[in-house]
C-alpha positions as CSV (number, residue, x, y, z in Angstrom):
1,X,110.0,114.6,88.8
2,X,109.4,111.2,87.2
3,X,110.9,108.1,89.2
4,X,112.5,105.6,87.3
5,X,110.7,102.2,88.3
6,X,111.4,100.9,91.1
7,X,110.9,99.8,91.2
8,X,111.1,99.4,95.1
9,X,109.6,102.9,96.0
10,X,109.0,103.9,95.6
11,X,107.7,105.1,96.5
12,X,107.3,107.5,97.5
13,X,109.9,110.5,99.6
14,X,107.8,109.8,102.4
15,X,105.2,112.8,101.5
16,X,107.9,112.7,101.0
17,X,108.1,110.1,98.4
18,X,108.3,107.8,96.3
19,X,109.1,105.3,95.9
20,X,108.8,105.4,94.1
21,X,107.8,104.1,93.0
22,X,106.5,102.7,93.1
23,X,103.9,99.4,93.0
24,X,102.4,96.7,94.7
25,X,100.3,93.3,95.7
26,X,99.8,90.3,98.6
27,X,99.3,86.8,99.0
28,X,96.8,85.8,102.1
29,X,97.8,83.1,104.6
30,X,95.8,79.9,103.7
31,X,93.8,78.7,106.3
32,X,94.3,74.8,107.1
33,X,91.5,72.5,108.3
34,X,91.6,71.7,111.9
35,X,92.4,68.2,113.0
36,X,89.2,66.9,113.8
37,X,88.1,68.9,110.2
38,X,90.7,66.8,108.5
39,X,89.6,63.3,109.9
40,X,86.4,63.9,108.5
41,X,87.8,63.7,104.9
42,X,89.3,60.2,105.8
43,X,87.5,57.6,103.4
44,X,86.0,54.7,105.6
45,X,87.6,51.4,105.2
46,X,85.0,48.4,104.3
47,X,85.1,45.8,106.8
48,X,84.2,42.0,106.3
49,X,81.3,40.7,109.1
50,X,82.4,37.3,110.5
51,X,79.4,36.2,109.6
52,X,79.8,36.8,106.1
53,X,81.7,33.5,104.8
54,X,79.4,31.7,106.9
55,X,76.4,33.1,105.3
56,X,77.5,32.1,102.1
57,X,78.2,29.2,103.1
58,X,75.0,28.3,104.3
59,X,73.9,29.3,101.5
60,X,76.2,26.9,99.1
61,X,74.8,24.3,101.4
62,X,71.3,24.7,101.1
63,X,71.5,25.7,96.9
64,X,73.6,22.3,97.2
65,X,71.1,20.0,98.9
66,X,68.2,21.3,97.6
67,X,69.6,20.3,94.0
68,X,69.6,16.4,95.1
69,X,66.2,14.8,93.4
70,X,65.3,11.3,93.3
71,X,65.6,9.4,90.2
72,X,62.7,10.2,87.7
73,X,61.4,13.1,89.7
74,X,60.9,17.0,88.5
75,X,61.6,20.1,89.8
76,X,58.9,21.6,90.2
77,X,58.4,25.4,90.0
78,X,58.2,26.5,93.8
79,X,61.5,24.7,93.8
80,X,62.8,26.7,90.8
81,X,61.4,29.8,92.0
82,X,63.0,29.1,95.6
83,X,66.6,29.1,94.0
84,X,66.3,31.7,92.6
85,X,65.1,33.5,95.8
86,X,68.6,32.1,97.0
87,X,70.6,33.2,94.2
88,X,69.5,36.9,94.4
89,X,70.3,36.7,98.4
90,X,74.1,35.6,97.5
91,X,73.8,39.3,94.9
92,X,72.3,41.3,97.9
93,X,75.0,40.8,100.4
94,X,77.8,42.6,98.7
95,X,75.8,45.2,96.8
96,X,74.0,46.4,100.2
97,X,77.8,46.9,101.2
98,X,78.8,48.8,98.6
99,X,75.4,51.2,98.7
100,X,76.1,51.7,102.8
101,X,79.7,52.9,101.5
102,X,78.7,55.1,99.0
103,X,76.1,56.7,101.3
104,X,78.7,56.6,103.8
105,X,81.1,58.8,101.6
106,X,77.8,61.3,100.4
107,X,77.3,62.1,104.0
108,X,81.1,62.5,105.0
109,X,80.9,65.1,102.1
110,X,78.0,67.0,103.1
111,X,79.5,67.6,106.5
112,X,82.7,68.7,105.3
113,X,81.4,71.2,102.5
114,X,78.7,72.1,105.4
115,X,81.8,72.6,107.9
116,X,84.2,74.4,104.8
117,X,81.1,76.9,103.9
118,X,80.4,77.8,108.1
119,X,84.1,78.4,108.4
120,X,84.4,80.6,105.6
121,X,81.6,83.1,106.9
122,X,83.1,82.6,109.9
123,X,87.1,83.5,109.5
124,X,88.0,86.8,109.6
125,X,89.8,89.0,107.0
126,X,92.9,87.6,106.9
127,X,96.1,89.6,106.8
128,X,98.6,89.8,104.4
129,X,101.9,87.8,104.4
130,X,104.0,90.3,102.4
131,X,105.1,91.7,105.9
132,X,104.4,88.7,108.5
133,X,107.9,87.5,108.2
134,X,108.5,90.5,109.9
135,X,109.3,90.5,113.8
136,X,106.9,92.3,115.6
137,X,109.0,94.2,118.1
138,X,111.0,96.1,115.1
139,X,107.9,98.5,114.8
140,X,104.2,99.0,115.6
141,X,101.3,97.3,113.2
142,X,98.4,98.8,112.9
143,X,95.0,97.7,111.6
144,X,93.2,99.0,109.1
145,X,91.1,100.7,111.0
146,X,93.2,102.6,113.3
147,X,94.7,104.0,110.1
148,X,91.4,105.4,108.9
149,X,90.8,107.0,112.5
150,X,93.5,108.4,111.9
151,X,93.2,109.8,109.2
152,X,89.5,110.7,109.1
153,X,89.2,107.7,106.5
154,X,92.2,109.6,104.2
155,X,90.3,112.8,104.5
156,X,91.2,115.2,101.3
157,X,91.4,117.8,104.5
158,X,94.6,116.0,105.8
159,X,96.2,115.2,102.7
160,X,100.0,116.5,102.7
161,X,101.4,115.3,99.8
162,X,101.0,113.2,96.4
163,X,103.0,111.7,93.8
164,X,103.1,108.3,91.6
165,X,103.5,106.4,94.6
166,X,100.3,107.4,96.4
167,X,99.1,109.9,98.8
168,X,100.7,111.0,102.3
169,X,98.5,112.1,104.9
170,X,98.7,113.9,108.4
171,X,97.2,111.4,110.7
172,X,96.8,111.2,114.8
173,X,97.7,108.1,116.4
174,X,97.4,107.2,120.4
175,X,94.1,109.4,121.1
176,X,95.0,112.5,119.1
177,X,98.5,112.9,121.0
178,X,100.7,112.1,118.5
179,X,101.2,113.5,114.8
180,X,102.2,110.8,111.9
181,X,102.7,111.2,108.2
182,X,101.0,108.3,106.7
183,X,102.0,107.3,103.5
184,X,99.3,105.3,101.6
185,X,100.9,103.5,98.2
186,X,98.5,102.6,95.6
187,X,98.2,99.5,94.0
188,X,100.3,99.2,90.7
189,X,102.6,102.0,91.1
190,X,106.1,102.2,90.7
191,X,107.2,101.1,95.0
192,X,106.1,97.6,94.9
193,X,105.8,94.9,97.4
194,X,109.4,94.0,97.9
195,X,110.5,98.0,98.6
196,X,107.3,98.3,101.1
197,X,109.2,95.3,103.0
198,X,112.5,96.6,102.1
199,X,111.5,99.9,104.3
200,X,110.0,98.3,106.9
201,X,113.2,96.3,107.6
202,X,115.4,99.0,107.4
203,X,114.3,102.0,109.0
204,X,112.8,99.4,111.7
205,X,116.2,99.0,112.3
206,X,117.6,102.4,112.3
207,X,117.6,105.7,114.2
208,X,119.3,108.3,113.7
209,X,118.5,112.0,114.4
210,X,119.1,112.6,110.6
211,X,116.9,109.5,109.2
212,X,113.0,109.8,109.2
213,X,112.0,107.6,111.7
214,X,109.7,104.8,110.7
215,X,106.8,104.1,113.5
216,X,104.5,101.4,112.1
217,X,102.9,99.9,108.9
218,X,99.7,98.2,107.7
219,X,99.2,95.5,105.6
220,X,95.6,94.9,105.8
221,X,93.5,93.8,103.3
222,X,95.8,94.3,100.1
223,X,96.8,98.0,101.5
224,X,100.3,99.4,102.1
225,X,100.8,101.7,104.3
226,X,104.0,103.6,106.1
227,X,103.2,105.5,109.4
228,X,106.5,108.2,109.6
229,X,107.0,110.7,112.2
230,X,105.5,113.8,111.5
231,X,107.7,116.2,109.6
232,X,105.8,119.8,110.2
233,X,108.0,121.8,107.3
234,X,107.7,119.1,104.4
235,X,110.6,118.6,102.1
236,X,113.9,121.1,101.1
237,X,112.1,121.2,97.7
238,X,109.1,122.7,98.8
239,X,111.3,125.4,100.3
240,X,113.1,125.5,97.1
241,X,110.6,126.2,94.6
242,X,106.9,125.8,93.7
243,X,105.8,127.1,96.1
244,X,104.7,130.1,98.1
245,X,107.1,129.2,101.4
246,X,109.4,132.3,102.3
247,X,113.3,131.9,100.7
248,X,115.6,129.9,102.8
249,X,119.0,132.2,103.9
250,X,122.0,130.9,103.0
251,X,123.2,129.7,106.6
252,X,120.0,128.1,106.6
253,X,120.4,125.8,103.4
254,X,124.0,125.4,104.4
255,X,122.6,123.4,107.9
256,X,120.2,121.3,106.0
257,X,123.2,120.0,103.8
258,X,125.3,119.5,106.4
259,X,122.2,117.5,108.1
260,X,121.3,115.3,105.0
261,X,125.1,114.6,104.4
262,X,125.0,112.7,108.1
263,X,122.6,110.8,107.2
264,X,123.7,109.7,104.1
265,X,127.1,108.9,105.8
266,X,126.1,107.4,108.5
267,X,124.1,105.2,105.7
268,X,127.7,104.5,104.2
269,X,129.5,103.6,107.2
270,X,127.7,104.0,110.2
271,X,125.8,100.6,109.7
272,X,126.4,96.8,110.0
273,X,125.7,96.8,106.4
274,X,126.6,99.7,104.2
275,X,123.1,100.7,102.7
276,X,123.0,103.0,99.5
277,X,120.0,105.2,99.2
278,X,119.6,105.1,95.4
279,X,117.3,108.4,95.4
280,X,118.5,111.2,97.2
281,X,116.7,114.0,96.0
282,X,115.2,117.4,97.4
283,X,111.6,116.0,98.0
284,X,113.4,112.9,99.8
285,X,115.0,115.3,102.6
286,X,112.4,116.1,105.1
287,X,112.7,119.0,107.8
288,X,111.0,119.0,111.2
289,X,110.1,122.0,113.5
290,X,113.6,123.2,114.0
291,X,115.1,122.9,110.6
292,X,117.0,119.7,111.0
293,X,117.1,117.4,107.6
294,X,116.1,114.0,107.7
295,X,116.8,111.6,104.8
296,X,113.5,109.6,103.9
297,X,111.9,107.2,101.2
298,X,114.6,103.9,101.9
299,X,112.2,101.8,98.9
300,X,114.8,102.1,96.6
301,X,117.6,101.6,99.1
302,X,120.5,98.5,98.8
303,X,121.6,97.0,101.8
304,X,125.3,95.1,102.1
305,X,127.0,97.0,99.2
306,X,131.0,97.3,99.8
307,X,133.0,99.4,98.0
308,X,133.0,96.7,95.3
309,X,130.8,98.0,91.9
310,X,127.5,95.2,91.8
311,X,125.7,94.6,88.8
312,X,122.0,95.7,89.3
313,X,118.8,97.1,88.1
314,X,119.2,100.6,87.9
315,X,117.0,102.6,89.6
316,X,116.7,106.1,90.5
317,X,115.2,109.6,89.5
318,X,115.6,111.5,86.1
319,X,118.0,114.3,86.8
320,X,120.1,113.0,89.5
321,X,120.9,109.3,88.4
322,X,124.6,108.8,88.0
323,X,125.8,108.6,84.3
324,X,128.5,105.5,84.9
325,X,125.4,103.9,87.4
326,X,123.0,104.4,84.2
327,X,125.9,103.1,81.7
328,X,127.1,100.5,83.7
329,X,124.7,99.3,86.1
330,X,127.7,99.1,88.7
331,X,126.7,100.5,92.2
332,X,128.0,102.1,94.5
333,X,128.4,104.6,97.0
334,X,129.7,107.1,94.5
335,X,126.1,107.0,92.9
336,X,124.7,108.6,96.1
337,X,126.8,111.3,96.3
338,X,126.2,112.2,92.7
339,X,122.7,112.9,93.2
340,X,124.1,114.8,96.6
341,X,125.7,116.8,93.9
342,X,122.8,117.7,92.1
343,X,121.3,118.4,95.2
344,X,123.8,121.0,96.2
345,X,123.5,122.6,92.9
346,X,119.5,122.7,93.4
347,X,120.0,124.4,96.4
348,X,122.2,127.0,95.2
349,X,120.2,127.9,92.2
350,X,117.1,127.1,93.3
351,X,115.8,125.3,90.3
352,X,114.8,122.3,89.5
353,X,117.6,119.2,88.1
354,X,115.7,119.2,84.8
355,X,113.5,121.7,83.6
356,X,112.5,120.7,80.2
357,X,111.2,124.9,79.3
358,X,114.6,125.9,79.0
359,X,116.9,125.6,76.5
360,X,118.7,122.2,75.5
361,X,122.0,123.5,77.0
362,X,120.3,124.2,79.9
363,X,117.8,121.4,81.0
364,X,120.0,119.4,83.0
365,X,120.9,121.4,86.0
366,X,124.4,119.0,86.4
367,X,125.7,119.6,83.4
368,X,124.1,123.4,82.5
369,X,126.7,124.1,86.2
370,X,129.9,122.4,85.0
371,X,129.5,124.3,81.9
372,X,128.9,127.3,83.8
373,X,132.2,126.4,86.2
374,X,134.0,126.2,83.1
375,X,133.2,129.2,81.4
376,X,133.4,131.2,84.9
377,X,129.7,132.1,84.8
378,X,128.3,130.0,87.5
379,X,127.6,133.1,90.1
380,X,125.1,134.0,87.0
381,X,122.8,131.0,87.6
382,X,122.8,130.9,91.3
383,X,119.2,132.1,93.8
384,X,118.7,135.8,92.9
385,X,117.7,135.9,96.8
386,X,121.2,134.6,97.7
387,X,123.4,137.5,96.0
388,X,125.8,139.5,98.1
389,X,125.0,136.9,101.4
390,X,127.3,134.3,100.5
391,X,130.8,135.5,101.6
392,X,133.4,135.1,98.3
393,X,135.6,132.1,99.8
394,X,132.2,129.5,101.1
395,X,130.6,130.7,97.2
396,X,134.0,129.1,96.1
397,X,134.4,126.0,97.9
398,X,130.9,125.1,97.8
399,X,130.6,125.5,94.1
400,X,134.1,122.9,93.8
401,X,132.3,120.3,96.1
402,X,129.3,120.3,94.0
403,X,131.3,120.0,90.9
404,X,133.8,117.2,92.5
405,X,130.6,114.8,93.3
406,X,129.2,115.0,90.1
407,X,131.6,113.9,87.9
408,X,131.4,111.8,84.9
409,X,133.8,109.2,87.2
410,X,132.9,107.7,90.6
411,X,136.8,107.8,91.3
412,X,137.0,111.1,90.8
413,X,134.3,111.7,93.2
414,X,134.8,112.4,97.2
415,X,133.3,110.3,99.8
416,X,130.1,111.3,101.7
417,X,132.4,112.0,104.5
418,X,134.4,114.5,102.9
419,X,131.8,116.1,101.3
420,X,130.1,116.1,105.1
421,X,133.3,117.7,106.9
422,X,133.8,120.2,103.6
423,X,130.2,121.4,104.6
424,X,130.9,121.8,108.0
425,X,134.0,123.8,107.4
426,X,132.2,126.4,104.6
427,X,129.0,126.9,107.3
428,X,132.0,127.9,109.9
429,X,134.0,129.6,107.2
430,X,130.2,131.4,106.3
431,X,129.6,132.3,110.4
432,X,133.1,134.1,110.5
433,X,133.0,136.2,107.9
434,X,129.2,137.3,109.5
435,X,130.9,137.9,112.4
436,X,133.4,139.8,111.3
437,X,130.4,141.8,109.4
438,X,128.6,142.3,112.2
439,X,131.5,143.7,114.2
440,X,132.3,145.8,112.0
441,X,128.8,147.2,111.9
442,X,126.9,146.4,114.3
443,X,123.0,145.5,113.5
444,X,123.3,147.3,110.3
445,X,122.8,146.0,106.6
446,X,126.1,143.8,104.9
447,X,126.7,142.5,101.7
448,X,129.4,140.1,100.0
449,X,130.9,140.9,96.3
450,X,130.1,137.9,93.9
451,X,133.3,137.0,92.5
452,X,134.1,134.4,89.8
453,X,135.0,131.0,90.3
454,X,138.5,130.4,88.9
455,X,138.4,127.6,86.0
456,X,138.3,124.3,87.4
457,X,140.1,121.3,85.9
């Protein structure tokens, strides 16, 4: 799925992204001449000898006496020749000051371009200042090379993921105890400097069993790099489609919803400062060991939006960017649960948001489902592997929730906590009607009708 730029990234769901996205350069901190460097570029100040006035004169004296003659007698020429020896002293004197200045000022340079050129094969590679504003207790930095140690100097063997952000890589950190995902974004994609800071400062900042969980980053020589806790079962798209992973079951997709709704609404309200993802997409939900989703990839991410629309750049991916976002370039929560929306539907159909093979009518997954709703077909698009499991009453509600947060107006849509608790109440809806299954036959094979949806207004 193409990003739309970022520009942050962003890059870049963590192998997972984006974003995205994603793009991006450094300056280098300057280094400043020491003190004692600096006095040697101070210009000497000429200073007058005592004995200078007196000098000259002496010298007006004797040019003065040596000028009387008697009346009627010549100069002869070792007198003319000695005043001129006098006249060329009185030249001397200043011009032997100026040469010991100028010499004075050759030398002072020498040193300093001979200090300037041992200093410079002497400093070290500097780091980058895109990220030194940064405290360092808000998360771990780590040198370049630690990062290629860790990952066998980005061995293709360890590579996880790719996309127009960079390359993701499984990595081992603290003497092979620990797995990372380490996200490596390329210079001049679409994540550029300002959403590799972005990320940094926020998930630095949060934790949250339902956020990826940001351990480090490195910002050596002109790279940028993420270090993310290891995810072992990649993204919900992955799991989707495109791939050869075994079919998620319905309770299961149900749970990673649920999962990724928290985080998204603990984004919305469970922070100082609301913060609006601005790319939630399948291959931005990450799932560990046990199943749990995680929301990843904050480089396109807003931080102190209110429930006030603010004009901005509009960023996003193709298929799940909110129409009124897109016309307007008003933001808002509403815009993340839109692409929830989307989301919900790619789940249930298994597909992906725009598939430019099919049809026209049917390209964009959003609007090929509302038509669907409408004409009472939507149980015809949905996973083939999910018929007969979803029990009639959850198919129902879950198929008006996905419609309700993808409507063409963000007033019209629910808040990430309603769509969280709605969730929460078709998975318990879903586990009762098993039950009752099971009970009624115990360990054998049951099945649910697929009814229609009723028209939805």
């Amino acid at each position: 799925m193409q990003e739309l730029p970022s520009q942050s990234q962003a890059f870049l769901g963590p192998w997972f992204p984006k974003t995205q996205q994603r793009d991006w350069e450094y300056d280098h901190q300057s280094s400043e001449l020491s003190k004692s460097e600096t006095n040697l570029l101070t210009i000497p100040t000429a200073e007058y000898s005592p004995t200078t006035p007196a000098l000259l004169q002496s010298n007006k004296s004797n040019f003065s006496s040596k000028q009387e003659l008697k009346p009627g007698q010549k100069e002869s020429a070792s007198t003319s020749s000695k005043s001129k020896k006098k006249n060329t002293t009185l030249f001397i004197a200043p011009g032997s000051g100026m040469g010991f200045l100028v010499k004075s000022l050759c030398t002072v340079s020498w040193l300093v371009l001979r200090r300037l050129r041992k200093t410079k094969h002497e400093r070290k590679p500097s780091r980058s200042t895109l990220a030194s504003s940064l405290p360092g207790q808000l998360c771990r930095r780590f040198s370049l090379s630690e990062i290629e140690a860790a990952t066998n100097r980005f061995h293709q063997d360890l590579l996880i993921g790719k996309g127009g952000f960079g390359n993701v890589y499984r990595g081992y950190i603290d003497d092979g105890s620990m797995a990372v995902a380490v996200k490596r974004l390329k210079q001049g994609s679409q994540q550029g400097a300002k959403e590799f800071v972005r990320e940094i400062e926020m998930l630095s900042q949060l934790r949250y069993v339902h956020l990826v969980s940001l351990i480090g980053f490195c910002d050596d020589n002109g790279e940028m790099i993420l270090v993310y806790e290891y995810v072992a079962n990649g993204t919900l798209r992955h799991h989707l489609y495109g791939s050869d992973n075994d079919p998620l079951s319905w309770k299961q997709r149900l749970e990673i919803c649920i999962g990724a709704a928290r985080g998204l609404h603990y984004l919305h309200t469970g922070v100082k400062d609301t913060i609006i993802h601005r790319d939630v997409k399948s291959s931005n939900i990450l799932l560990d060991d046990k199943w749990v989703a995680k929301v990843g990839d904050f480089g396109l991410s807003k931080v102190g939006m209110n429930e006030t629309p603010v004009s901005t750049m509009v960023m996003g991916t193709f298929g799940y960017l909110d129409p009124e976002y897109d016309r307007t370039r008003k933001l808002t929560e509403k815009s993340d649960v839109y692409s929830f929306g989307v989301l919900l539907f790619e789940v249930l159909c298994a597909r992906k948001p725009i598939d430019m093979k099919l049809d026209h009518a049917q390209k964009n997954l959003a609007s090929w489902a509302r038509t669907c709703i409408r004409k009472r077909t939507i149980q015809n698009i949905i996973d083939p592997v999910l018929m007969g499991r979803i029990a009639p009453e959850c198919f129902k509600m879950f198929v008006e929730l996905a419609e309700s947060c993808v409507r063409d107006g963000r007033i019209q849509r629910p808040t990430m906590g309603d769509v969280m608790e709605k969730l929460e109440f078709v998975l318990e809806l879903q586990e009762k009607e098993d039950a009752d299954k099971e009970r009624m036959n115990p360990g054998g094979v049951y099945s649910y009708p697929m009814v229609s949806i009723p028209r939805i207004q």
